[in-house]
C-alpha positions in Angstrom: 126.2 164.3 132.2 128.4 163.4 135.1 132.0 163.3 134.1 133.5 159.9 133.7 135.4 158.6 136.5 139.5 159.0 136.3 141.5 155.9 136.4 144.8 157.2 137.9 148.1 156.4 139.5 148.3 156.5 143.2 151.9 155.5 144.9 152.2 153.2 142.1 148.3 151.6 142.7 146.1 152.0 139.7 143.3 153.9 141.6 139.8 154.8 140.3 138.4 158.3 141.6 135.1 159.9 141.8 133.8 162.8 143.0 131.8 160.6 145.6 131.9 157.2 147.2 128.5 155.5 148.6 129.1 152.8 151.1 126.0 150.7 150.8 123.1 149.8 148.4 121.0 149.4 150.9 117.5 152.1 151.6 120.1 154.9 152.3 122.7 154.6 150.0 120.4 153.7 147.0 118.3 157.1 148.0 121.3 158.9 148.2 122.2 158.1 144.5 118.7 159.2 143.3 119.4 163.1 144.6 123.3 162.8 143.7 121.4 161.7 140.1 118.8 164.2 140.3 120.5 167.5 142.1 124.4 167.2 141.3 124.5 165.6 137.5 127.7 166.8 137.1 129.2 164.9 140.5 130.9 161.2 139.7 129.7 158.5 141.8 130.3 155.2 142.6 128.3 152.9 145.6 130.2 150.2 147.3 128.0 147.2 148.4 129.5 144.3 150.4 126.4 141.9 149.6 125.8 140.6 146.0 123.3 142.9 145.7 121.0 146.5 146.6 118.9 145.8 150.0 120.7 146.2 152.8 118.4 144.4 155.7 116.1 143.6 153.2 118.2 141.3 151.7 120.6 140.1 154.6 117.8 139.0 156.6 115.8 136.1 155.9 113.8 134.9 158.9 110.0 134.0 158.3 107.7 137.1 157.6 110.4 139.6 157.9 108.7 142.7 157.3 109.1 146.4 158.2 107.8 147.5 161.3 107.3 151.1 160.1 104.8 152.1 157.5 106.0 152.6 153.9 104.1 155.6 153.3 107.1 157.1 154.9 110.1 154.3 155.2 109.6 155.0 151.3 111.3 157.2 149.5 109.5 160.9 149.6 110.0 160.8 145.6 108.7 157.4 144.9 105.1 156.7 146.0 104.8 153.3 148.1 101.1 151.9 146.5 101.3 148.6 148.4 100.0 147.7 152.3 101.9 150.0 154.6 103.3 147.0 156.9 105.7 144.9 153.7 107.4 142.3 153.3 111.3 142.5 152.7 110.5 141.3 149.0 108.2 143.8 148.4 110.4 146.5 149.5 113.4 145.0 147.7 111.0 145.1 144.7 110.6 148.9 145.3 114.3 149.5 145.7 114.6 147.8 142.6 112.1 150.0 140.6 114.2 153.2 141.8 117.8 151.5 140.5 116.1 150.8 137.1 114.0 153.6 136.7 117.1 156.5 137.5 119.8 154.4 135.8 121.4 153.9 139.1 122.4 149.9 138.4 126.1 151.5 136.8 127.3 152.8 139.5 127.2 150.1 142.1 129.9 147.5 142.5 128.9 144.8 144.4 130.7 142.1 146.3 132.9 145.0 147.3 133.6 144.9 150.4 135.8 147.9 152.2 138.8 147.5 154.5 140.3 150.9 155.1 139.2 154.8 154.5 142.4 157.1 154.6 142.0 160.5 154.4 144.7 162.9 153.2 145.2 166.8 153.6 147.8 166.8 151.3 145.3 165.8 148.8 142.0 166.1 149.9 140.5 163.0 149.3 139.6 159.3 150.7 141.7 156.5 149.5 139.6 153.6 149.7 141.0 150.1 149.8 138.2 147.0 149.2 138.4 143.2 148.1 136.1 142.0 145.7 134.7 138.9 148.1 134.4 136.4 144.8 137.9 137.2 143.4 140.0 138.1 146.4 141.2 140.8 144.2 141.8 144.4 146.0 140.7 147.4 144.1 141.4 150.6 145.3 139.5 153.9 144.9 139.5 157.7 146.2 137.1 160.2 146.6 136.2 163.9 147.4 133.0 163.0 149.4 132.2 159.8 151.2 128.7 159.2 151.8 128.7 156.4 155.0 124.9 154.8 153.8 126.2 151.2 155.4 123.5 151.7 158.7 125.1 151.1 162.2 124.5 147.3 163.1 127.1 144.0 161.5 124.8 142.1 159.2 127.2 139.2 159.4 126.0 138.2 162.8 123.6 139.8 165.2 123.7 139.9 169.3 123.2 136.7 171.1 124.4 136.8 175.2 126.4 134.2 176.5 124.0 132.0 178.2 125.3 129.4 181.1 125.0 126.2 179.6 124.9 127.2 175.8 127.6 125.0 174.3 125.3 121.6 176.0 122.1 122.2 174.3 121.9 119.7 171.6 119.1 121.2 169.4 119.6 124.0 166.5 120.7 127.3 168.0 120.1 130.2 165.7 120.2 134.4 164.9 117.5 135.6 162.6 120.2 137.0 160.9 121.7 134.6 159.9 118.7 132.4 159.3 119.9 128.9 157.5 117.4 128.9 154.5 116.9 125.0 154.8 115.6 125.2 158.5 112.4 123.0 158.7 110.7 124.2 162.0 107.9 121.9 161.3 106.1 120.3 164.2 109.1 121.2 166.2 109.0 123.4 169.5 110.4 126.6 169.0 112.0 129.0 171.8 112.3 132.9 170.7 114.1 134.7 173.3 113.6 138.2 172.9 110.1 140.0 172.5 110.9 143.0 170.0 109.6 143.5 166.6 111.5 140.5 165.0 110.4 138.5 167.7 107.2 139.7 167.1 107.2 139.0 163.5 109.0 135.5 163.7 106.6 134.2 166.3 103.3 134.4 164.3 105.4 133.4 161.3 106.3 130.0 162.9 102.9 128.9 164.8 101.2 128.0 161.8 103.9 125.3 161.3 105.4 124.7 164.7 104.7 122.3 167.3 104.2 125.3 169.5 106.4 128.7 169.5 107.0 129.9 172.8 108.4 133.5 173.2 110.7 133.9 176.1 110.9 137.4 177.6 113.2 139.4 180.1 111.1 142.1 180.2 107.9 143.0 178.0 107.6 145.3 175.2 104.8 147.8 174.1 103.3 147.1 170.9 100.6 148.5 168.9 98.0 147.0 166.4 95.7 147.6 164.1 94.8 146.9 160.1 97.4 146.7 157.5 96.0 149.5 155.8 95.8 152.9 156.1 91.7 154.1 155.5 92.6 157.7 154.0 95.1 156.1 150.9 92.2 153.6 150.6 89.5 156.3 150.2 91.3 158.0 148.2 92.8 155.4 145.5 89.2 154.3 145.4 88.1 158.1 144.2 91.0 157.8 141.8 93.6 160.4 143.0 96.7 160.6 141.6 99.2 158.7 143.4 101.6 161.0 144.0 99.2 163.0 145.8 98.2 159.9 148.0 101.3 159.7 148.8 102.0 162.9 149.6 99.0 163.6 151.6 99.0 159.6 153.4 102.3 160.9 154.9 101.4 164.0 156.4 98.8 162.7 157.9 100.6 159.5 159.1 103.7 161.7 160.2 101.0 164.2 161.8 99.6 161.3 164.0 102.7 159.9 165.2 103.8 163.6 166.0 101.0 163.5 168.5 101.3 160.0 169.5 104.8 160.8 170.8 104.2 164.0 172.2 101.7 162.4 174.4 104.2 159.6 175.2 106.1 162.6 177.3 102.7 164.8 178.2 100.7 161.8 179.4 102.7 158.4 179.7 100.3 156.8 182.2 97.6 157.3 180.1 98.7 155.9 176.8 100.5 153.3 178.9 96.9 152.5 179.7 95.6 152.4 176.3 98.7 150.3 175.1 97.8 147.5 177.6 94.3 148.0 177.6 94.2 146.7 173.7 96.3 143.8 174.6 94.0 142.9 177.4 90.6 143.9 174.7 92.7 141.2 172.2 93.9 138.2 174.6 90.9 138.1 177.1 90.0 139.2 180.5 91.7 135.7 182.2 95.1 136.5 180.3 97.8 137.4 182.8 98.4 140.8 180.8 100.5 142.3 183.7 103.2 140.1 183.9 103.8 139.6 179.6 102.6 142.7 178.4 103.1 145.7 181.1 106.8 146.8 180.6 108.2 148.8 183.7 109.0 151.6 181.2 107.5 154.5 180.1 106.1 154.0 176.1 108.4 155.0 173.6 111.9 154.7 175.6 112.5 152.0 173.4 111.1 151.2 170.0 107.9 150.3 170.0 106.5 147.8 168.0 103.7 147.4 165.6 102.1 144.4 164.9 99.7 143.9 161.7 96.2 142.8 162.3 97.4 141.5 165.4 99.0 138.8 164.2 101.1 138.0 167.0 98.3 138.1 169.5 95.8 136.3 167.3 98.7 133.1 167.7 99.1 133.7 171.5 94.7 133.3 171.7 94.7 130.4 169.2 97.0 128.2 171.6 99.5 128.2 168.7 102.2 130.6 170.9 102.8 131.7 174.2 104.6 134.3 176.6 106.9 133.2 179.2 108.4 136.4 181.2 111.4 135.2 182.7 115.6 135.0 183.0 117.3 132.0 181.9 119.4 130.0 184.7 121.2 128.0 182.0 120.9 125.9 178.7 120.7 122.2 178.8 120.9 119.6 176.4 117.2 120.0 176.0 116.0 123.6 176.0 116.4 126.1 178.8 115.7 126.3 182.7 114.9 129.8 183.5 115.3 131.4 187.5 111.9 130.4 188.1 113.0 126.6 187.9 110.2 126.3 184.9 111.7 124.2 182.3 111.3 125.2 178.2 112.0 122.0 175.9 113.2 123.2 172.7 114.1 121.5 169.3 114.9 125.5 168.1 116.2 128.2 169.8 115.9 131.3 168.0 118.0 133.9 170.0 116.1 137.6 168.4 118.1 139.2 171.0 119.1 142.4 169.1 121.6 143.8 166.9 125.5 144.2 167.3 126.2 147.6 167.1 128.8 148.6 164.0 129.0 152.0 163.2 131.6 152.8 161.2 130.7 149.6 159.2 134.3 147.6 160.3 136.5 150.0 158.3 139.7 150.9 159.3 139.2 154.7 159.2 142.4 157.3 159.6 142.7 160.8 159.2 146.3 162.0 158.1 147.9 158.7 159.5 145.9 159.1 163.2 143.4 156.1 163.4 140.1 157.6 163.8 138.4 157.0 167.6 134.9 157.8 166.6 133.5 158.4 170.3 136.0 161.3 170.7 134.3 162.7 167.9 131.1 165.0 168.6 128.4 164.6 166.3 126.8 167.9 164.1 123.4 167.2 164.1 124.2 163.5 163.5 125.6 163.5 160.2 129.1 165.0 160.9 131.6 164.8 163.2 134.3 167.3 163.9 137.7 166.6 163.0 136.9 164.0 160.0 137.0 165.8 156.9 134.4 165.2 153.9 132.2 163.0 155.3 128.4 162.8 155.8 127.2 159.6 158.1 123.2 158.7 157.7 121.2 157.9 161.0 117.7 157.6 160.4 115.1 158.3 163.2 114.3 155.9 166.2 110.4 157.1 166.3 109.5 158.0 162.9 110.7 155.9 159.7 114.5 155.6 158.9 114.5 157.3 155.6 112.8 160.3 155.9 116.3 161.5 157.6 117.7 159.5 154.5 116.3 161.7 152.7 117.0 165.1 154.6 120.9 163.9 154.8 120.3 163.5 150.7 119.4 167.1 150.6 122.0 168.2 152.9 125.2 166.8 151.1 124.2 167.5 147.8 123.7 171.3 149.2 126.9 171.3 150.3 128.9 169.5 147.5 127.2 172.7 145.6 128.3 175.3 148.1 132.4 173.5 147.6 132.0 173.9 144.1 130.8 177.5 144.0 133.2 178.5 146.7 136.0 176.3 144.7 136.6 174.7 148.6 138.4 171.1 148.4 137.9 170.1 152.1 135.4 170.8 154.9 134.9 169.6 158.6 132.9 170.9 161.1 134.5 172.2 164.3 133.3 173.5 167.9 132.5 177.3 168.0 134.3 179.8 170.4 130.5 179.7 172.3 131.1 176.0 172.6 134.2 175.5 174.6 132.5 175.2 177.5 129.6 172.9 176.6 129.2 169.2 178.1 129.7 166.3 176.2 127.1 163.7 176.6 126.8 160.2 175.7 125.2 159.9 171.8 121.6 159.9 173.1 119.5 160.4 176.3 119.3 157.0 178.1 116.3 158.9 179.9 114.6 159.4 176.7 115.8 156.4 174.5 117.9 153.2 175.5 117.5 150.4 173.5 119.9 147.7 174.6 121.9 147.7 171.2 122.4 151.4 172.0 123.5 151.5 175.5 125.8 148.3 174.5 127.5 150.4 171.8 127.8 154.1 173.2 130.9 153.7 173.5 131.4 153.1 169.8 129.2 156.0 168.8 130.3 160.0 168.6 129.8 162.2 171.7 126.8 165.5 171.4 126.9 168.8 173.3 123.4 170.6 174.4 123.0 172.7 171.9 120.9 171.5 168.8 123.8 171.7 166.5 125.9 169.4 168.1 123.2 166.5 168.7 121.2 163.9 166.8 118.0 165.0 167.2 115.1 163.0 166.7 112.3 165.3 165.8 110.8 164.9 162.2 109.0 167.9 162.2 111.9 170.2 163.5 114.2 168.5 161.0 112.5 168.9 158.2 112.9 172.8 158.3 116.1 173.0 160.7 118.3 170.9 157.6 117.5 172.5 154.6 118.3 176.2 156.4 121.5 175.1 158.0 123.8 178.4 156.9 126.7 176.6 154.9 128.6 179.9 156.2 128.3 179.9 159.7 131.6 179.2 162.1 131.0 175.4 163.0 132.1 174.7 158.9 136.0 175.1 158.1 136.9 175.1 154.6 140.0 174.9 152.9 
């Protein structure tokens, strides 16, 4: 059984500590408590959630259809098997979630509504002090911690990106994120503008047609997308034969992880080609009289950013029935009516729905310091994206940009409850990670490769996010099938690791 957490005095403050602090209940953070659970029993732990409850995205987000646009075979948990349609819905994944709280006892040890202000780390006595308000009491608790596990994600929930347009603050009609979707919005037989043409753009549009006047989706430049059924044929065959479903699960992943291996790899080998092929099932689904260059050809390579996929081709099935259409073009300025784009084309609009991408957060708006220094995260350089040198006892989750978020959740799981074990053997109170003698040297590089990955959210925010040499230690990298060896036999001993 885990010890019970201490209630102590801190500079007078009654503080509660535990060996580890969670920030966030959502797909990370909730993961993370199952291998705390189920590898260090004997650790103390507490998760922080600023919502009322465990979901993260899946609960902040509300706009019609939202679904994941990665399959759950693998955005699942590797210990949980996902039995469902590989494309869900945010309630079904929520439903998931709350099968792993309930089944591992892990409803305890969150405290909701708790949202946290400031993370000050001491040398003196190596541990977090954690300040938070309880958002329906106003009431500040306070908390400290060996370990804290940063599980928040890297984008405000509280409001997502939206440009400022020329014009915006004249347009009469309702203006609005999908973030921060009003839940009494009736789009019916209005006209609907979504600006942006990414996967919740993708997944709104459909979603509104059946309802709407007509949705049109407005487009700087187009995006790749993929389609095909919601199901995956092998996990079909064989449920239908009556395998276990752990071993579904287990072999539906590898294969699915196998393919996009491949699919990836032949993003870099072969671009033109799969460009081709990407474009060339747009064109099979919209018709041969469909101006498929100019709203469905981005000037990109496939895979520099996210690419999305779209479920029985939902999206494109609305575009053919008349229900929705592409415009690809800049807005000049908002008017009291819609939008007049550079072409001098004019969009009437009763809705404006700007899915125009996420605002970068990182560090989750928490006053971080180390010793009394405030923390700058960008002069930080990342280890392998999970720690940074110079900030003591701390592991940071970032999932993959090309495979599903949580199979890294997963691997960071392993890797902190590896090392919480290696401190406790070693009786070590305090570890950061630090740049080698063979390092001095190296460049430091901007967080990722804007030649291999630039999503706008990203190249917005690199200056928010931790710097990486050129050495795989020192970089985020985004290869599943490296990872998935390279983590668990990271050497706990080697020099980047400083102890004390």
């Amino acid at each position: 059984m885990p010890e019970a957490p201490l209630t102590v005095p801190t500079t007078g403050v009654e503080t509660e500590h535990f060996d580890v602090l969670i920030v966030g209940a959502g797909i990370s953070g909730v993961g993370g408590a199952y291998h705390l659970t189920t590898q260090c029993p004997d650790k103390s732990f507490v998760i922080l959630e600023k919502a009322e409850t465990f979901g993260g995205t899946w609960w902040t987000h509300k706009y019609p259809g939202i679904r994941s646009d990665s399959d759950l075979h693998t955005f699942g948990y590797r210990f949980k098997p996902w039995t469902g349609t590989p494309i869900a819905t945010a309630e079904e994944i929520r439903k998931y979630m709350g099968e792993v709280i309930e089944e591992n006892g892990l409803d305890h040890h969150i405290r909701y509504r708790h949202r946290i202000d400031s993370a000050r780390w001491s040398s003196a006595e190596n541990r977090w002090a954690i300040v938070a308000t309880n958002t329906e009491t106003g009431e500040q608790r306070h908390f400290s911690c060996g370990f804290l596990w940063m599980a928040q994600g890297y984008y405000r929930h509280e409001q997502g990106y939206t440009p400022e347009w020329k014009g915006m603050e004249r347009y009469k009609g309702v203006l609005v994120h999908p973030q921060t979707w009003p839940e009494d919005l009736d789009y019916t037989g209005k006209r609907v503008v979504v600006i942006g043409s990414g996967a919740t753009a993708a997944t709104v549009v459909p979603n509104m047609a059946g309802r709407a006047a007509h949705v049109t989706m407005l487009q700087r430049t187009p995006t790749y997308f993929r389609t095909g059924r919601n199901a995956i044929e092998i996990a079909e065959e064989l449920r239908a034969l009556g395998i276990d479903e752990t071993w579904i699960h287990e072999i539906t992943r590898r294969k699915i992880l196998s393919e996009q291996a491949k699919f990836t790899e032949r993003t870099f080998r072969e671009p033109d080609k799969v460009r081709e092929e990407l474009i060339g099932n747009i064109r099979t689904l919209l018709g041969p009289d469909y101006d498929v260059e100019t709203h469905f050809s981005p000037p990109y390579r496939p895979w520099r950013q996210r690419l999305a996929f779209v479920p029985d081709a939902d999206l494109f099935k609305g575009i053919a029935s008349g229900k929705a259409s592409v415009v690809t073009d800049e807005i000049e300025t908002f008017d009291e009516t819609g939008i007049r784009l550079k072409s001098g084309k004019h969009l009437e609009a009763d809705i404006i729905v700007t899915a125009t991408g996420f605002d970068l957060c990182p560090l989750g708006d928490i006053a971080f310091e180390i010793d009394g220094t405030p923390l700058d995260f960008h002069q930080t350089v990342t280890y392998r994206g999970m720690m940074f040198t110079g900030v003591p006892n701390m592991v940071w989750v970032f999932g993959y940009f090309r495979a599903s978020w949580t199979l890294r959740a997963d691997l960071v799981g392993d890797f902190v409850c590896k090392l919480l074990k290696h401190m406790q053997a070693t009786q070590q109170r305090k570890v950061t990670v630090a740049l080698r003698p063979e390092d001095k040297d190296m460049p430091l590089l901007d967080w990722i490769d804007g030649e291999n990955f630039n999503p706008g959210y990203m190249t917005r925010g690199m200056h928010l996010l931790p710097r990486r040499g050129d050495k795989p230690e020192w970089m985020h990298n985004q290869d599943y099938w490296a990872e998935k060896d390279e983590i668990p036999a990271i050497d706990l001993t080697g020099k980047e690791f400083v102890y004390s």
